[in-house]
C-alpha positions in Angstrom: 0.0 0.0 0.0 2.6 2.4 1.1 4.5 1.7 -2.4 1.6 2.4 -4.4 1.4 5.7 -2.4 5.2 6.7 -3.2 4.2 5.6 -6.9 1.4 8.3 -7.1 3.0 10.4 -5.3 5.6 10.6 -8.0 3.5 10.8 -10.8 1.7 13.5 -8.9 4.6 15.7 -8.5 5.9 15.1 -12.4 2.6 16.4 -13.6 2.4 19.5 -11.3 6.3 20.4 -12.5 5.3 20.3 -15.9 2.2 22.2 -15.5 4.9 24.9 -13.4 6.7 24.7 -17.0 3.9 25.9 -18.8 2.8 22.6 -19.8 5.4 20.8 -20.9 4.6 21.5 -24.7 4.2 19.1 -27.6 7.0 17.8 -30.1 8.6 20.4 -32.3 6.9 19.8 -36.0 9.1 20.2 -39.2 8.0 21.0 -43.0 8.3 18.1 -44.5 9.9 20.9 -47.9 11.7 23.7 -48.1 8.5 26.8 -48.8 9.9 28.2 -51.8 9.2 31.5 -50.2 12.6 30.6 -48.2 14.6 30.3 -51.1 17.0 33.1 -52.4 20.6 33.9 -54.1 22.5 35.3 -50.8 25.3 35.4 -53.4 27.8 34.5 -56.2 30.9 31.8 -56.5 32.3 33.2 -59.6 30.3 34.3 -63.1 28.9 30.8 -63.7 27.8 29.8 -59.7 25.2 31.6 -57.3 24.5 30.4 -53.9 20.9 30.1 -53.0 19.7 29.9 -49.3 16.7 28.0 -47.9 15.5 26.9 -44.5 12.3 25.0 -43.2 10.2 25.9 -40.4 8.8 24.6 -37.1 6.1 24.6 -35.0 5.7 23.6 -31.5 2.6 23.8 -28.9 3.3 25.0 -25.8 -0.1 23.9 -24.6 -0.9 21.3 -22.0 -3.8 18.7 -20.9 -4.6 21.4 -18.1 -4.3 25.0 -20.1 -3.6 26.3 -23.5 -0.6 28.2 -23.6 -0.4 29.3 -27.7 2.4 27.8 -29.6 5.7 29.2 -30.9 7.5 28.9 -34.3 10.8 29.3 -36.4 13.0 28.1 -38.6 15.9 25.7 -39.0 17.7 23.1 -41.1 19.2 25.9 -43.1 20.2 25.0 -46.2 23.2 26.5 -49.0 22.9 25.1 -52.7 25.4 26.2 -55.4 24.0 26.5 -58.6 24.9 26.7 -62.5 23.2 30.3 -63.3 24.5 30.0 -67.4 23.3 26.5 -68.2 20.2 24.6 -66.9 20.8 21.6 -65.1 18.9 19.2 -63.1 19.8 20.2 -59.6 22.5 22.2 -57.9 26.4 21.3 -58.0 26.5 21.3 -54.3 24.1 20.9 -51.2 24.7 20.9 -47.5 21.5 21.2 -44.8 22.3 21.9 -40.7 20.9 19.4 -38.3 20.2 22.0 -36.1 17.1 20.1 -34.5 18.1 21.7 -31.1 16.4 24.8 -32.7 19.2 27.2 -31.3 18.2 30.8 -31.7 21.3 31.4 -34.7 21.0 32.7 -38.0 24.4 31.0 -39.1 23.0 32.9 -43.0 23.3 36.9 -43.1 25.3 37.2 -46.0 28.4 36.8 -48.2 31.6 37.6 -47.0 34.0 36.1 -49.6 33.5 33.7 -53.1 33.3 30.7 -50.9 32.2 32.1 -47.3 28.8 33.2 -46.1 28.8 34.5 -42.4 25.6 34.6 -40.0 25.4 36.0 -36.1 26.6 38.9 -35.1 30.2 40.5 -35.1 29.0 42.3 -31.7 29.1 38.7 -29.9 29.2 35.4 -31.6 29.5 35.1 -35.7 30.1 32.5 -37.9 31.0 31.3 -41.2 29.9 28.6 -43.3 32.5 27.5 -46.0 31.4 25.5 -49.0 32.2 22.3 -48.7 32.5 22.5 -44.9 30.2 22.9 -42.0 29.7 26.2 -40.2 32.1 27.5 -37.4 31.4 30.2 -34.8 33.1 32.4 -33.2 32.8 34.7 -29.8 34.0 38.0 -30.1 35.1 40.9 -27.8 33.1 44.1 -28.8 36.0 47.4 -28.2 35.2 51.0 -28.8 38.5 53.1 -30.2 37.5 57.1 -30.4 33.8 56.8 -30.4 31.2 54.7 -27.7 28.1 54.0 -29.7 28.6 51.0 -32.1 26.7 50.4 -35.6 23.2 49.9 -34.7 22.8 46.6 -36.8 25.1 44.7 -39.2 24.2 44.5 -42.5 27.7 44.0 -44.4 30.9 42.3 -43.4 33.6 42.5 -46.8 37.4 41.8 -47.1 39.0 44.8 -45.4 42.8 45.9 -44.3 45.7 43.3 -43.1 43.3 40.7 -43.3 40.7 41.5 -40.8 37.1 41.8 -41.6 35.0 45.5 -42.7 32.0 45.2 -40.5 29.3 47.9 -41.5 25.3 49.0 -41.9 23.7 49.4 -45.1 25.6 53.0 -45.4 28.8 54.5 -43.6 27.3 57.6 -42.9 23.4 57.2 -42.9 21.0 60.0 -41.4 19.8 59.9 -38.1 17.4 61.8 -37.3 18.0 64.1 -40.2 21.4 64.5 -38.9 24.6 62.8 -40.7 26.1 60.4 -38.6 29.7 62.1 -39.1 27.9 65.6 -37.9 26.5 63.9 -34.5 29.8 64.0 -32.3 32.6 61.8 -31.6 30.4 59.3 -29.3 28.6 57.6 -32.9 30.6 54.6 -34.5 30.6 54.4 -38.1 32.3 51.1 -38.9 34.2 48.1 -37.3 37.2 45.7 -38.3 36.5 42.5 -37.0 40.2 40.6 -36.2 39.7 36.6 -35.9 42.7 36.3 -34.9 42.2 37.9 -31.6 38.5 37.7 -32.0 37.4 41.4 -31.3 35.2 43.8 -32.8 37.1 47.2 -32.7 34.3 49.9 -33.4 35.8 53.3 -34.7 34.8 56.4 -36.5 36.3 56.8 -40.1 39.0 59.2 -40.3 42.4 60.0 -41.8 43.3 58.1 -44.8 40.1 56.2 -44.7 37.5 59.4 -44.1 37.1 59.4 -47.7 34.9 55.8 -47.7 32.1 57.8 -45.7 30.4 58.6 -49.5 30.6 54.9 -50.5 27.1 52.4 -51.0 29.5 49.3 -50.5 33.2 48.9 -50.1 35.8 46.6 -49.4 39.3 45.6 -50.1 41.3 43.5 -52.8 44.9 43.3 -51.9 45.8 46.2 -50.7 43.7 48.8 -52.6 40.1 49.7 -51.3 37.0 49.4 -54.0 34.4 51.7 -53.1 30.9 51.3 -55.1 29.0 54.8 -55.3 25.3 54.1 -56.7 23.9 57.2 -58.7 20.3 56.5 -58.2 19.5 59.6 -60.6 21.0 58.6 -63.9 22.0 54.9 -63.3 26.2 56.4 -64.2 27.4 54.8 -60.8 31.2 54.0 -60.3 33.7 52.2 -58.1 36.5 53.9 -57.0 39.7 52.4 -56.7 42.1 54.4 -53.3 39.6 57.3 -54.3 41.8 57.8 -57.4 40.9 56.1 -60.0 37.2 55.9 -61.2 35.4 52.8 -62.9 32.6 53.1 -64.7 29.8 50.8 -63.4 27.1 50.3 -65.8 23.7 49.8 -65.0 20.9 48.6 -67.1 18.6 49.0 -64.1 19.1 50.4 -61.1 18.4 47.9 -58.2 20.5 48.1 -55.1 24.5 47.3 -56.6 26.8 45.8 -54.2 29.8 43.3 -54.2 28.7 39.8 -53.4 32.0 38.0 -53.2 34.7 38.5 -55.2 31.5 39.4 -57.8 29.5 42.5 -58.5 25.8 42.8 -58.8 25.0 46.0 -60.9 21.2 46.0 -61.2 20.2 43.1 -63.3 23.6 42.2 -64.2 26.1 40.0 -62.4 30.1 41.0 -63.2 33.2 40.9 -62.7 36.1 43.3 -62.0 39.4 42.2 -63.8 42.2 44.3 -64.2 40.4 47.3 -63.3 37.7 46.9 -65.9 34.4 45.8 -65.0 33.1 42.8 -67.4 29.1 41.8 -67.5 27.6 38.3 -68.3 25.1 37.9 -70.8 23.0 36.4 -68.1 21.0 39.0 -66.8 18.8 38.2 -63.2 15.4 39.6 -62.1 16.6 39.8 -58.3 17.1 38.5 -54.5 13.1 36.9 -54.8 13.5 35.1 -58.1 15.5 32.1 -58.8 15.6 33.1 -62.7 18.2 34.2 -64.7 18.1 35.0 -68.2 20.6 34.8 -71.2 20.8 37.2 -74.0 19.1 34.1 -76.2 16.0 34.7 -74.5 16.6 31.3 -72.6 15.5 31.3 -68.3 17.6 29.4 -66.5 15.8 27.9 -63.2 17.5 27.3 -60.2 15.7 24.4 -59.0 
């Protein structure tokens, strides 16, 4: 008698801790696909390859026999495919999914870094990179203020910088806030950051010196040891990348989209180039943007990434 006691006892208790955690909760529920509303080109190999990102999402009940208690979602089992964008084939050239099933709050896909890198997190704490052909590593980092005390609001960009650290920066160098250039606001308001893995810090700073001139620049980053800055004229479509604020390049536009280097690639509108010795060279393959999987040849022929 006094076993069967302890025995309900015990179940008792279980049930009333897992009421105390909100009911304990169902299973977590994957898509059984990948929405194709997931899927986009986060960026570009070389002038034949694009990199397409995908993910699947989950659902989980946090309800309980005794009380509802909603539900909660998100995503997972990220996904990078590299794909032919010049000739339709039947599939992508490489594919590699995360068995994240742990469902970690980490977005290990922000954006491109480099032709074969794609970094997620966040330079102000832990980041990562996810190499092709190779899982995803992160990274903590020390967040360090040099000349100013306020550091980028959000990460949009991280590019190739100087001796081989990392240009972390918004959407803009010098955006308005407030009606108010950043540069104009006082010496507390960061405008960039170089992230070192080496010593895994973030060093926030304002731009000044022999770099002050970058401030005017949509997109930059480094190739060796010259700086390519990408100024978008959203009036006429004439944009151009500077080269050590010397030399100009003329940056044609067909239509004018957001440009911005994606790797060691340039997207220019609806055009995805190159730059080679200095000179910026087009494909015939022209794309309709981030939300379409379709590129399309001179020929009139659409290439599906698929």
């Amino acid at each position: 008698m006094m076993v069967e006691i302890r025995r309900l006892l015990v179940v008792a208790l279980a049930a009333l801790a897992c009421i105390c955690m909100w009911g304990c909760g169902g299973d977590v529920e994957w898509s059984k696909t990948f929405p194709k509303s997931a899927a986009q080109v986060i960026g570009f190999v070389d002038d034949s390859l694009a990199i397409v990102y995908d993910y699947q999402q989950w659902h989980r009940d946090l309800g309980s026999f005794v009380q509802d208690h909603g539900d909660e979602s998100g995503f997972g089992h990220q996904r990078l495919r590299v794909f032919n964008y010049r000739v339709q084939e039947d599939g992508p050239r490489w594919a590699d999914t995360l068995d994240n099933d742990d469902i970690e709050d980490f977005n290990y896909v922000k954006g491109q870094l480099s032709d074969s890198v794609i970094w997620g997190g966040d330079p102000k704490s832990e980041v990562s990179f996810w190499k092709i052909g190779s899982k995803p590593r992160k990274m903590k980092v020390k967040k360090i203020f040099d000349g100013c005390s306020i550091d980028v609001r959000y990460t949009a960009k991280l590019r190739p910088w100087l001796d081989g650290k990392i240009l972390v920066m918004g959407n803009e160098l010098n955006p308005d806030i407030d009606g108010f250039k950043l540069d104009s606001l006082g010496g507390d308001y960061c405008q960039y950051a170089e992230l070192d893995t080496i010593q895994r810090t973030a060093t926030y700073k304002k731009l000044d010196g022999n770099l002050k001139w970058i401030k005017k620049c949509d997109d930059v980053r480094v190739w060796g040891d010259d700086v390519f800055c990408l100024l978008l004229d959203k009036k006429d479509g004439n944009s151009l990348i500077l080269k050590n604020n010397v030399d100009s390049i003329f940056a044609p536009m067909e239509k004018l989209f957001e440009g911005c280097f994606s790797g060691n690639m340039l997207e220019l509108g609806v055009r995805v180039c190159s730059l080679i010795k200095d000179e910026i060279v087009c494909s015939d393959v022209k794309w309709t943007g981030n939300q379409e999987l379709e590129f399309y040849r001179n020929d009139g022929t659409v290439i599906y990434l698929k």
